[in-house]
C-alpha positions, 0 to 999 in steps of 0.5 A: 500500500501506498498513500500520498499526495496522489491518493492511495494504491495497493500493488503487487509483489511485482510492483503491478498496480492492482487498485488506486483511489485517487480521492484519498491519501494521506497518512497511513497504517496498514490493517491486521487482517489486510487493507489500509486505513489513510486520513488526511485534512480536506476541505475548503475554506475549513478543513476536516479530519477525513478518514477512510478504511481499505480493504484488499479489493480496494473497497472502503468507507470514508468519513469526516470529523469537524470539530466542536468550534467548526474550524479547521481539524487537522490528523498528525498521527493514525495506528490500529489496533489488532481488532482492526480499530483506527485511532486518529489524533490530530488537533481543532483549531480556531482563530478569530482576531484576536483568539486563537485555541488549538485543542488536541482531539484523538478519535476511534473508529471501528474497522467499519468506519463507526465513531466509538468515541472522541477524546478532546484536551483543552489548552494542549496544543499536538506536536507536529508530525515530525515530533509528536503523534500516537502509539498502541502499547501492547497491552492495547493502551493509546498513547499521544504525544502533545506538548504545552510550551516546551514540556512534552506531554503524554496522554494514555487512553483505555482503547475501550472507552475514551478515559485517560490518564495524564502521566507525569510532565517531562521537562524535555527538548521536544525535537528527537525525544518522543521515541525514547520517552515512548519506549520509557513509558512502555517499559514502566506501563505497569505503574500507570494502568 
């Protein structure tokens, strides 16, 4: 699979196109069971998170989340679970003139493209793709990176429903850190479940 600019395609092991949907792309995560999942920021003037599921054949659902204030929504992160569940984590925006207020919001749909629920933080603004996103533990914890000033912060959500724990705030250098300080956080997981 393979999801851009240009939309998302599936080959084969001889690089034969076998379908492309040019109307997606995006970021992607690959599916347990075979197929795709891709999200991406559309619209005009305003944009919103839309995500779409792929399976083998190249048939899919697609669906688009505007935010609580109606501004724009954009993805920074997707990953999925071994159920075949997506997880999205992105940020809603809204600016007037003299007001700004990014929120960071993660979602989880079902492989079927249902909403099962909607996390949203107040006054934490998400890293940008190159620092910052989300991660499944293996003991099916979701785990996004944010950032308030120049503290890194870390959210974990029960993959069921959307609570969460705020774990400890890490006074850390945001650019190159999410990795190690992820690993940290699985490593010692089982103080914080």
């Amino acid at each position: 699979y393979v999801s851009g600019p240009s939309g998302v395609a599936k080959y084969d092991s001889d690089a034969s196109l076998l379908w492309h949907d040019p109307s997606a792309g995006g970021m992607i995560a690959l599916q347990p069971n075979g197929g795709c999942f891709t999200t991406i920021a559309e619209g005009q003037p305003l944009k919103d998170i839309v995500t779409a599921g792929y399976d083998d054949l190249g048939n899919y659902w697609r669906t688009s989340y505007d935010g609580p204030d109606g501004w724009h929504d954009v993805p920074v992160g997707i990953d999925t679970d071994i159920e075949g569940n997506v997880y999205v984590t992105g940020y809603t925006k809204r600016e007037e003139s003299s007001y700004k207020r990014e929120r960071l919001v993660t979602l989880k749909y079902s492989p079927i493209g249902t909403l099962v629920w909607v996390a949203i933080r107040d006054g934490e603004r998400v890293m940008n793709q190159d620092v910052g996103g989300i991660a499944l533990s293996p003991d099916y914890s979701v785990y996004v990176a944010g950032e308030t000033g120049a503290r890194a912060i870390l959210f974990k959500y029960n993959q069921v429903s959307c609570d969460q724990d705020i774990l400890p705030q890490m006074n850390l250098p945001l650019k190159g850190t999410l990795t190690k300080t992820v690993e940290n956080v699985f490593s010692r997981s089982e103080e914080h479940t």
